[in-house]
ZALO-912775 format. One record per atom (N, C-alpha, C, O): residue number from 1; residue in one letter; atom name; x negated, y, z. Coordinates in steps of 0.02 Angstrom, whole numbers. Each point is the difference from the previous one (the first is absolute). Layout:
N
> num_residuo_atomo_u_v_w
> NUM_A_CA_X_Y_Z
...
***
This chain:
163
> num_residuo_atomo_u_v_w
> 1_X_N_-41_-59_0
> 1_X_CA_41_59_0
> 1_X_C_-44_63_0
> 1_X_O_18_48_-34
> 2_X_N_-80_-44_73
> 2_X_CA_-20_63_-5
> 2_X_C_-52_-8_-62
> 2_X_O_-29_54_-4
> 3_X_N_6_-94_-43
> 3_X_CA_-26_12_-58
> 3_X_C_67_42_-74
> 3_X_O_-3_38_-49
> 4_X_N_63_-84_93
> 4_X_CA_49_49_-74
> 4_X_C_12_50_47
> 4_X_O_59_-15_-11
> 5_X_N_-55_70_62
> 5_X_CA_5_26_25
> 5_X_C_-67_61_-17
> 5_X_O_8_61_-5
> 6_X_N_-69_-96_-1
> 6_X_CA_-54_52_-19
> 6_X_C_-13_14_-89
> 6_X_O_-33_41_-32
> 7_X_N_94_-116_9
> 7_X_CA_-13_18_-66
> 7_X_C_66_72_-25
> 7_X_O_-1_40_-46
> 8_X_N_51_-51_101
> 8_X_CA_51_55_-31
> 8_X_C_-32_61_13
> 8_X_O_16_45_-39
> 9_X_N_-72_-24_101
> 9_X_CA_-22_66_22
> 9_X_C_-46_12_-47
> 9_X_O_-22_58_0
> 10_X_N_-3_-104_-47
> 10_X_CA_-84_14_-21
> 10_X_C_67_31_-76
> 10_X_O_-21_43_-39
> 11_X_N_77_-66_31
> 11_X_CA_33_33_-58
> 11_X_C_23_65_8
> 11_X_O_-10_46_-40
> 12_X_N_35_-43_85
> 12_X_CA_61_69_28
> 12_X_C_-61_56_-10
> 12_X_O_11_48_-37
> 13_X_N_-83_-54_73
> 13_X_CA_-40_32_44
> 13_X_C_-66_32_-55
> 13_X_O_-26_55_-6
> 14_X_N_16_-123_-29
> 14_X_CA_-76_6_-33
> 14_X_C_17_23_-80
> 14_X_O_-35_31_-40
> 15_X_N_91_-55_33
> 15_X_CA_20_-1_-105
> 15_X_C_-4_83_-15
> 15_X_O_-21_27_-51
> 16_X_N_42_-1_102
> 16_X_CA_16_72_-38
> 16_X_C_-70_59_22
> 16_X_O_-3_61_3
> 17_X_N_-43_-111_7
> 17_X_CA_-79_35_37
> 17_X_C_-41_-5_-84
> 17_X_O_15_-49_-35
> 18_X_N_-58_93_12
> 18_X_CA_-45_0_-67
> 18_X_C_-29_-65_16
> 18_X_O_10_-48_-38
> 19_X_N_-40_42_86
> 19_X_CA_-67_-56_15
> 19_X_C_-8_-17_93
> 19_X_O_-7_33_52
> 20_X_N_12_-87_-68
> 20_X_CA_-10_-38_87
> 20_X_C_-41_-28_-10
> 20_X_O_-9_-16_-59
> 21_X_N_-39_-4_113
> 21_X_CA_-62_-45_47
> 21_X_C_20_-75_-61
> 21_X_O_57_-17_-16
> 22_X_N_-104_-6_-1
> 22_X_CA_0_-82_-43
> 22_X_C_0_-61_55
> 22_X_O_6_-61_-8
> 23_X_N_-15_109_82
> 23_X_CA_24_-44_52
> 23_X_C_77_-17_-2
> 23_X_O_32_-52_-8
> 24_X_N_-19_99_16
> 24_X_CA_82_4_-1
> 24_X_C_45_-51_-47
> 24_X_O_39_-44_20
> 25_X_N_-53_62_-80
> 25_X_CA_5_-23_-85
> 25_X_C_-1_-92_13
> 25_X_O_52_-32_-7
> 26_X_N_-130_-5_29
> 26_X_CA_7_-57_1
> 26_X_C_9_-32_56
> 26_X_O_-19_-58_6
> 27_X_N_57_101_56
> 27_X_CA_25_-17_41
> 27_X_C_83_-24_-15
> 27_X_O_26_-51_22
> 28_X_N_4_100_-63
> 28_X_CA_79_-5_-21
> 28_X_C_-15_-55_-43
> 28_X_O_45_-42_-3
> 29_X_N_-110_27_-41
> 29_X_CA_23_-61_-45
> 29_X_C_-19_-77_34
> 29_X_O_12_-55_-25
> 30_X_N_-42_67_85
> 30_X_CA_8_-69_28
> 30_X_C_56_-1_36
> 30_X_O_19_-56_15
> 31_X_N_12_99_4
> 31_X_CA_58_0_56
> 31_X_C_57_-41_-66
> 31_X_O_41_-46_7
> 32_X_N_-59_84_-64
> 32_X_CA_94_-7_-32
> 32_X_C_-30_-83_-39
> 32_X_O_42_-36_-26
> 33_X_N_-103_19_28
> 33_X_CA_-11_-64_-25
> 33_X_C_14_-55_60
> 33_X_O_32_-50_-16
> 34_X_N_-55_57_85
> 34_X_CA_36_-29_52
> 34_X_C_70_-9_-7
> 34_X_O_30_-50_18
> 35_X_N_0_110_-51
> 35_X_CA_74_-11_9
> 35_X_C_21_-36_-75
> 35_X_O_54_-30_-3
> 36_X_N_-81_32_-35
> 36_X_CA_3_-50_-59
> 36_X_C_6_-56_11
> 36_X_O_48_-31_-23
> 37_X_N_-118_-11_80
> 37_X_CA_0_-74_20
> 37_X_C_55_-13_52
> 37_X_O_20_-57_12
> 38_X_N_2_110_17
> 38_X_CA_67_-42_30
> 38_X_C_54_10_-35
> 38_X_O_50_-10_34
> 39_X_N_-42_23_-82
> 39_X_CA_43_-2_-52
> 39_X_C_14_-62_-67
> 39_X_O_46_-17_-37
> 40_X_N_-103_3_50
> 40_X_CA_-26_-73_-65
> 40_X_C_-18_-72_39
> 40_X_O_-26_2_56
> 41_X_N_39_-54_-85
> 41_X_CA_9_-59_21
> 41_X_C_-100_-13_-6
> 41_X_O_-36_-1_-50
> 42_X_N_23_-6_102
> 42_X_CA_-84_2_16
> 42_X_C_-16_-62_-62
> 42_X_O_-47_12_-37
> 43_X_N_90_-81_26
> 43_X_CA_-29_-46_-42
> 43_X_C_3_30_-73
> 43_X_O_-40_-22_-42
> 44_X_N_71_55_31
> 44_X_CA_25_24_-60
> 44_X_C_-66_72_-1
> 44_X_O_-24_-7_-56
> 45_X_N_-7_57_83
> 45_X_CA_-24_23_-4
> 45_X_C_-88_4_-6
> 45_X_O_-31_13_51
> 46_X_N_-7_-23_-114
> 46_X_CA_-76_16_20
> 46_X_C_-31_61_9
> 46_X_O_-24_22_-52
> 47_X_N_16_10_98
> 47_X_CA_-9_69_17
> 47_X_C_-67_15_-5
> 47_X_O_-21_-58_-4
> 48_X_N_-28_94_1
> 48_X_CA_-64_4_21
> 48_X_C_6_91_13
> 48_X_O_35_38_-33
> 49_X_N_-77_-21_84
> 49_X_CA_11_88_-14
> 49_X_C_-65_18_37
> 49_X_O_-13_-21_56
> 50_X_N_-22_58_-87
> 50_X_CA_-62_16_17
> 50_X_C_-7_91_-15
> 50_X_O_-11_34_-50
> 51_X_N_25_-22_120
> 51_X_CA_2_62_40
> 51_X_C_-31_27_47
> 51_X_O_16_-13_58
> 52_X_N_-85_75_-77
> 52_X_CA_-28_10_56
> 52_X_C_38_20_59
> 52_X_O_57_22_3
> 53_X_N_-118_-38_63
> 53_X_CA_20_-4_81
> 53_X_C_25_84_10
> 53_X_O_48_30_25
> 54_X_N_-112_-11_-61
> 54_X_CA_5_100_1
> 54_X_C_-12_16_-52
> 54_X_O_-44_-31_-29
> 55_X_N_76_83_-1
> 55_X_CA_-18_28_-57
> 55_X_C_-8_89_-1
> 55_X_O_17_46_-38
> 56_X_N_-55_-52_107
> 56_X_CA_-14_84_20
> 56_X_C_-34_33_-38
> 56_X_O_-52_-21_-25
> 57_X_N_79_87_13
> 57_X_CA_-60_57_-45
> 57_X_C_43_10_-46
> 57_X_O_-31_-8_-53
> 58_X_N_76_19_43
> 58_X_CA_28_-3_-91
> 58_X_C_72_10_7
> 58_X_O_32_-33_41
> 59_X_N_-4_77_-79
> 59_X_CA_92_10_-3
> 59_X_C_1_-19_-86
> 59_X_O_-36_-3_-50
> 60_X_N_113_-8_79
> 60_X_CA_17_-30_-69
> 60_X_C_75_22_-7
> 60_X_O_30_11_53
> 61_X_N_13_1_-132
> 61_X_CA_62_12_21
> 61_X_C_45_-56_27
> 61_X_O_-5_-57_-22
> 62_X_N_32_68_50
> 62_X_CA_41_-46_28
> 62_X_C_57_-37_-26
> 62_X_O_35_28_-42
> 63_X_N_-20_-92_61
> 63_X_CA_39_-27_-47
> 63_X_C_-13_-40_-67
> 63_X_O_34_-39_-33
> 64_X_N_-106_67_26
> 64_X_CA_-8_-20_-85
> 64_X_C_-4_-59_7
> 64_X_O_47_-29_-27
> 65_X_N_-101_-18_62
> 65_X_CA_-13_-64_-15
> 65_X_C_68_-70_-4
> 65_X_O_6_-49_-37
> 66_X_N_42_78_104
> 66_X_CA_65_-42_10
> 66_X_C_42_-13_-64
> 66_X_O_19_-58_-7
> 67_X_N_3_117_-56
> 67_X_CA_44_-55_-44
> 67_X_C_-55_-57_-41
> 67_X_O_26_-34_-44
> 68_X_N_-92_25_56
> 68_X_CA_-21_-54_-23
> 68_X_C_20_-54_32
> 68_X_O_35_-39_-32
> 69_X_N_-49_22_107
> 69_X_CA_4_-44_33
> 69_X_C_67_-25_11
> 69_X_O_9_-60_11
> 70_X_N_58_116_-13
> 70_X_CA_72_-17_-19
> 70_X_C_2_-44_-61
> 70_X_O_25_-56_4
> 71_X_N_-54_84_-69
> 71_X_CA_-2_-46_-76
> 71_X_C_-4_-88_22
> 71_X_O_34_-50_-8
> 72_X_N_-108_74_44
> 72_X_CA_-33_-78_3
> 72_X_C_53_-42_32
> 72_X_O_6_-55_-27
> 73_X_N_46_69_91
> 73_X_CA_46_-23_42
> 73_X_C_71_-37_-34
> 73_X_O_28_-54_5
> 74_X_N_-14_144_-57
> 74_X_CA_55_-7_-42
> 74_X_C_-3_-58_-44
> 74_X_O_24_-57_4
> 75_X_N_-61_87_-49
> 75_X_CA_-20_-62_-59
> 75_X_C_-28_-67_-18
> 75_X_O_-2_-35_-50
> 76_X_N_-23_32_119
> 76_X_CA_-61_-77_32
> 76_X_C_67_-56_-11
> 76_X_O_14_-47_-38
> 77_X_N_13_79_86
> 77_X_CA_64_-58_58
> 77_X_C_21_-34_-76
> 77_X_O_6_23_-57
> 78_X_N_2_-86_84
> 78_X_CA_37_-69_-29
> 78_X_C_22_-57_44
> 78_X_O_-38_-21_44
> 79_X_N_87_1_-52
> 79_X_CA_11_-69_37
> 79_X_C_-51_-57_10
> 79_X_O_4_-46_40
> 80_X_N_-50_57_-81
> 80_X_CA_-48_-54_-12
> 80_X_C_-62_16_41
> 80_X_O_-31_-50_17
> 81_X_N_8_100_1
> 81_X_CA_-58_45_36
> 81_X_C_-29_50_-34
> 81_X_O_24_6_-56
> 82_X_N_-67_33_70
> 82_X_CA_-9_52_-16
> 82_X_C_-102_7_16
> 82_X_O_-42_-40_22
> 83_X_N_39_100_-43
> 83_X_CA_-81_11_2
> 83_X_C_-5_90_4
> 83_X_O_18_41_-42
> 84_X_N_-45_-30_101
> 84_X_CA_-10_69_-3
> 84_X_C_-67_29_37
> 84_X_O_-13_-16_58
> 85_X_N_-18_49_-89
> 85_X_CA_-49_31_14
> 85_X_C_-9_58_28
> 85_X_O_41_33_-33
> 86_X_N_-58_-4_62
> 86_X_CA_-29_83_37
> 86_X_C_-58_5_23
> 86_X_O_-24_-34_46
> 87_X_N_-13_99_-90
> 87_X_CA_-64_-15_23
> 87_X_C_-31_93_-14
> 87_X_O_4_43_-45
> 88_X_N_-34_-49_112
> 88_X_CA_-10_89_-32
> 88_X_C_-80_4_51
> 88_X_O_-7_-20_58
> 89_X_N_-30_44_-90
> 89_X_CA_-80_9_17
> 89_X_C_-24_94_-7
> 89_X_O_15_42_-42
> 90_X_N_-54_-39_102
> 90_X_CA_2_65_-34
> 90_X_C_-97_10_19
> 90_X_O_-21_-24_53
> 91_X_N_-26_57_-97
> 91_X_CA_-68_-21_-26
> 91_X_C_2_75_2
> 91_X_O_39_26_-40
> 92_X_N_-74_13_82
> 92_X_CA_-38_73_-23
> 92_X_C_45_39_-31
> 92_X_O_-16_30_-51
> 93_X_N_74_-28_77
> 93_X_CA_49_66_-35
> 93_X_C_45_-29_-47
> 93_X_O_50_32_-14
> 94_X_N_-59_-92_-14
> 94_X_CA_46_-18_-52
> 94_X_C_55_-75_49
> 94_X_O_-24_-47_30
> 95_X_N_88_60_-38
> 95_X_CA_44_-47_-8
> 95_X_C_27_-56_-31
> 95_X_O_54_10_-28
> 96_X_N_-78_-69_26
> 96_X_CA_30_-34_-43
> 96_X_C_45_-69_36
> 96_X_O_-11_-38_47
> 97_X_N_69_49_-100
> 97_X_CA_67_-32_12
> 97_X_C_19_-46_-59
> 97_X_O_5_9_-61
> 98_X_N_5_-76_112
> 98_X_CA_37_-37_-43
> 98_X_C_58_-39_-6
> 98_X_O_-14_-51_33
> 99_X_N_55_46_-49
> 99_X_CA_63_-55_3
> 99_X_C_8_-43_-54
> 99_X_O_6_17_-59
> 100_X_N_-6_-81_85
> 100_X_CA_26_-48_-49
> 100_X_C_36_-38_11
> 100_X_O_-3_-28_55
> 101_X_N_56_8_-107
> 101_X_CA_82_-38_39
> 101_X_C_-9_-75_-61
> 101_X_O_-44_-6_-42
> 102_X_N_93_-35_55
> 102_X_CA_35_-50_-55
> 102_X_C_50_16_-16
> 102_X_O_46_1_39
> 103_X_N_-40_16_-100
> 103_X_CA_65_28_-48
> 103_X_C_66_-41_14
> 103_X_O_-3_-53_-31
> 104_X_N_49_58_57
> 104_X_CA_63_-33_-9
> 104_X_C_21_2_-72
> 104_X_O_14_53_-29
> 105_X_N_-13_-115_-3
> 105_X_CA_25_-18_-64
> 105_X_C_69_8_-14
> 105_X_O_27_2_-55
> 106_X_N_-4_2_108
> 106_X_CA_55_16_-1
> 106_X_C_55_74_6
> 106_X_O_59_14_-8
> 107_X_N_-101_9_19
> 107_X_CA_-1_87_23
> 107_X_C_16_13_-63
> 107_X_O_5_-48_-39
> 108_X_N_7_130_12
> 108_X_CA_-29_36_-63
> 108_X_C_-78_-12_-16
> 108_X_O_-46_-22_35
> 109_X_N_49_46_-102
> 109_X_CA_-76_-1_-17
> 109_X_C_-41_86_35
> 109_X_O_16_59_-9
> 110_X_N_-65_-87_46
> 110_X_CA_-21_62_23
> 110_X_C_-20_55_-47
> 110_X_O_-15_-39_-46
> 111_X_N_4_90_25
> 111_X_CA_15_60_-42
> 111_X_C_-85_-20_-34
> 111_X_O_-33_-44_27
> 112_X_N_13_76_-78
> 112_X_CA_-69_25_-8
> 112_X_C_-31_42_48
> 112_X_O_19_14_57
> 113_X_N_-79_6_-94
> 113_X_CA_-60_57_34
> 113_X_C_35_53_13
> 113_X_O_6_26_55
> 114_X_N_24_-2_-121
> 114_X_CA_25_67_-7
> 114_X_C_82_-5_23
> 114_X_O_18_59_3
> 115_X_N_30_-97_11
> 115_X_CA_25_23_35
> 115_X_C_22_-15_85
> 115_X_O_-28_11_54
> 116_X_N_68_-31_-67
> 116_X_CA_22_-31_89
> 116_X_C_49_32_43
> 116_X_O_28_53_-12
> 117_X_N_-20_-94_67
> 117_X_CA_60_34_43
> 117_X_C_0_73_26
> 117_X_O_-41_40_-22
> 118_X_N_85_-24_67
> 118_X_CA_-22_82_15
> 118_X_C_-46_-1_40
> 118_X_O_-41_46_4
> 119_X_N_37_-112_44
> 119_X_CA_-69_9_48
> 119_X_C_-71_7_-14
> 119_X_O_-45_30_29
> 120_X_N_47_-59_-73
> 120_X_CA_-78_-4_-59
> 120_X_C_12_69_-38
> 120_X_O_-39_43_20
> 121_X_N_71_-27_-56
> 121_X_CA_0_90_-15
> 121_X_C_-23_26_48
> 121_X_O_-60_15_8
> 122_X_N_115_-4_39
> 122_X_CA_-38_58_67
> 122_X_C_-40_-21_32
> 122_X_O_2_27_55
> 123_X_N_-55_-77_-62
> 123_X_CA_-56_5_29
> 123_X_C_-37_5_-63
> 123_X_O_-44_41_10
> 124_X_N_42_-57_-53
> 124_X_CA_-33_33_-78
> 124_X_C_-6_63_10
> 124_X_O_-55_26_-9
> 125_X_N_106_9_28
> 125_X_CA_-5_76_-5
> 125_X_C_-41_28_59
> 125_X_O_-40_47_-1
> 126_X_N_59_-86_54
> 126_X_CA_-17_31_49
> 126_X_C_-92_8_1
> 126_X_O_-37_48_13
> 127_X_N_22_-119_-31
> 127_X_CA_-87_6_-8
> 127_X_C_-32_57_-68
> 127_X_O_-51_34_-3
> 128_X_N_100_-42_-38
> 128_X_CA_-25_67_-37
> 128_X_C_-5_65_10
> 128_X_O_-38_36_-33
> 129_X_N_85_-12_91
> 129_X_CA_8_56_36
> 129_X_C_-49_10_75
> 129_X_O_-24_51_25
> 130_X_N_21_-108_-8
> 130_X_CA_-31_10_76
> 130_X_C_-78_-22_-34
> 130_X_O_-45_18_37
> 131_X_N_23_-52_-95
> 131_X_CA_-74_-41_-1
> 131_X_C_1_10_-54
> 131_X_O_20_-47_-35
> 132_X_N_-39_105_4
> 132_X_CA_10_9_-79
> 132_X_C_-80_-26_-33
> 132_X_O_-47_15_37
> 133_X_N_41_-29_-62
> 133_X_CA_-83_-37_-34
> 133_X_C_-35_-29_48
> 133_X_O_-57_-22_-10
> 134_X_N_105_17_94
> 134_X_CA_-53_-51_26
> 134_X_C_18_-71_24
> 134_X_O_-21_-41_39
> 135_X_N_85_49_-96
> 135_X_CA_27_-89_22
> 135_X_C_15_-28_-61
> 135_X_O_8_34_-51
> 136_X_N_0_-117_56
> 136_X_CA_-10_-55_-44
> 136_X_C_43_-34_19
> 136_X_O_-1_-19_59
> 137_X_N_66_-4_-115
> 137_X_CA_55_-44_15
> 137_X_C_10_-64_-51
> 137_X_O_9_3_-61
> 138_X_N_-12_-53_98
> 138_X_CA_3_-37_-67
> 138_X_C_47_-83_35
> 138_X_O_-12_-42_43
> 139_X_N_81_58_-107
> 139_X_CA_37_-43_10
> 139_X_C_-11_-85_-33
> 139_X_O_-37_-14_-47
> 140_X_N_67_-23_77
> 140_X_CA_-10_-62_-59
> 140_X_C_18_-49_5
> 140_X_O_-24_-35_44
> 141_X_N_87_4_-94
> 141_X_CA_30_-76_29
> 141_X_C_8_-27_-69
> 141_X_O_22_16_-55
> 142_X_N_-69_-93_106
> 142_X_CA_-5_-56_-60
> 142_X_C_-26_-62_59
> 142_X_O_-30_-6_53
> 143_X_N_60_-26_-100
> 143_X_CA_-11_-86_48
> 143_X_C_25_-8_44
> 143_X_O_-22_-24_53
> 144_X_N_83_46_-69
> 144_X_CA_26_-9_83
> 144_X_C_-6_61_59
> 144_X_O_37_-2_49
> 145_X_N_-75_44_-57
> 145_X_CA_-31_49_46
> 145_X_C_12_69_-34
> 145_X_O_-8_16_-58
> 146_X_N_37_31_132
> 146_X_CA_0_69_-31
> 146_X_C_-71_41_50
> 146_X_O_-5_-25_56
> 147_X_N_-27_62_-65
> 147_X_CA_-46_26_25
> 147_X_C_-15_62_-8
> 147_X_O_-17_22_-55
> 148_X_N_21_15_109
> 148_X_CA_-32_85_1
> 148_X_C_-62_17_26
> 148_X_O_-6_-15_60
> 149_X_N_-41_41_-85
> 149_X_CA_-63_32_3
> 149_X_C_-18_65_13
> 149_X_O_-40_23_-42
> 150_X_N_63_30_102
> 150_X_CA_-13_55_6
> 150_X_C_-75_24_29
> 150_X_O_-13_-21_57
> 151_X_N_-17_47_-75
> 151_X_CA_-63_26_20
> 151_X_C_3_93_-13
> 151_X_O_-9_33_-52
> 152_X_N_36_-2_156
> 152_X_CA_-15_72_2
> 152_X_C_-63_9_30
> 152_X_O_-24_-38_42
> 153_X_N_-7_100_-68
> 153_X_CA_-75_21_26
> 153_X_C_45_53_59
> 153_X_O_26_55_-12
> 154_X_N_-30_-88_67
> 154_X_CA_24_56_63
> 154_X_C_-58_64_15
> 154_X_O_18_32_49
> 155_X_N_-58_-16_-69
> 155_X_CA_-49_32_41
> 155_X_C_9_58_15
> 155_X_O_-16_23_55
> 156_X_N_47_16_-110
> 156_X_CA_14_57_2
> 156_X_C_71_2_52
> 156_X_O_17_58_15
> 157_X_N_26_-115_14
> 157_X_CA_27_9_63
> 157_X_C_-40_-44_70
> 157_X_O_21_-47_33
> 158_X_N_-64_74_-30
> 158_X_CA_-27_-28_49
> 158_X_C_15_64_64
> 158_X_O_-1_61_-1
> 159_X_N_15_-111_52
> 159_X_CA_16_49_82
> 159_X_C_-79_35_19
> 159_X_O_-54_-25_-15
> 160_X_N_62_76_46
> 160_X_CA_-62_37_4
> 160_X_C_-25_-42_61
> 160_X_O_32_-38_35
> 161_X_N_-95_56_-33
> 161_X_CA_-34_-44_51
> 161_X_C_-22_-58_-8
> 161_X_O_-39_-23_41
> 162_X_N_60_-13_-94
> 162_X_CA_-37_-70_-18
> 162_X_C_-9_-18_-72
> 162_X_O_33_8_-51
> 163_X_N_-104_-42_71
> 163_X_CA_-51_-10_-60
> 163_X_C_46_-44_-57
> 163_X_O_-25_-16_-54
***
C-alpha cells in the first residue's frame, strides 16, 4: 500500500516540476514495477530489472522513462507468459535505458518507428524539447520482441555540488 501510495504522490507532486532528482525518477519506477508483480501471475512472468541502488547527481524530466515500462507490461502480457526487461545504467553523465517485452501475438500489430501510441509521441516530443541533440531513441520489434533504446547525456542537469 505505501509503494502505490508513493507512486500516486511521485504523480500529483513531481509531473508538473521541469526536472526532479534521477533519485526520485527510479525510485517511482521500481515502486510501480513492484506493483506490476503483484498484479501478474509470478509463473507466467520472466521479469529481470536492473536498477541502480542511487542514482545521485543528475535531474531528469520526470515521468519520461514510465510510458516505456507501461508498453513493456501492456504489450508483454499473454496467457502463456511473458518476458520483460528494465534496465537503466547511468556512466559519467549519460543515461541509458532499456526495455524489452514479448509481443502478444495476439494484441494489434505494434505501430512502426515513426509512428505509435500517444504515449510514445509525448515522450518523442518531450525528449526533443527537454534533450534536444543530446538524446538517442531507438525503437524495434522483431522476433518476438519489442525493444527501446534511450540514451540522455544528463550533464548539463546535473545538481550543483556533485562531480
Amino acid at each position: 500500500m505505501l509503494k502505490f501510495s508513493d507512486t500516486l504522490s511521485h504523480q500529483l507532486y513531481d509531473y508538473n516540476k521541469d526536472l526532479i532528482e534521477l533519485d526520485k525518477e527510479v525510485e517511482y519506477l521500481k515502486n510501480y514495477i513492484e506493483l506490476q508483480k503483484l498484479r501478474s501471475d509470478e509463473e507466467l512472468l520472466d521479469l529481470h530489472v536492473s536498477l541502480p541502488e542511487r542514482a545521485t547527481g543528475y535531474k531528469i524530466a520526470p515521468m519520461l522513462l514510465i510510458p516505456f515500462v507501461e508498453n513493456a507490461f501492456k504489450h508483454g502480457s499473454n496467457s502463456k507468459g511473458y518476458y520483460v526487461l528494465v534496465d537503466l545504467k547511468l556512466d559519467d553523465g549519460v543515461l541509458y535505458f532499456r526495455t524489452e517485452n514479448t509481443v502478444n501475438p495476439n494484441k494489434r500489430t505494434l505501430r512502426s518507428q515513426s509512428e505509435g501510441g500517444i504515449g510514445l509521441v509525448n515522450v518523442q516530443r518531450r525528449l526533443e524539447l527537454t534533450y534536444p541533440g543530446r538524446h538517442e531513441l531507438h525503437l524495434s520489434n522483431g522476433d518476438g520482441r519489442y525493444k527501446v533504446d534511450l540514451k540522455i547525456q544528463l550533464n548539463e542537469n546535473k545538481l550543483p555540488g556533485n562531480r
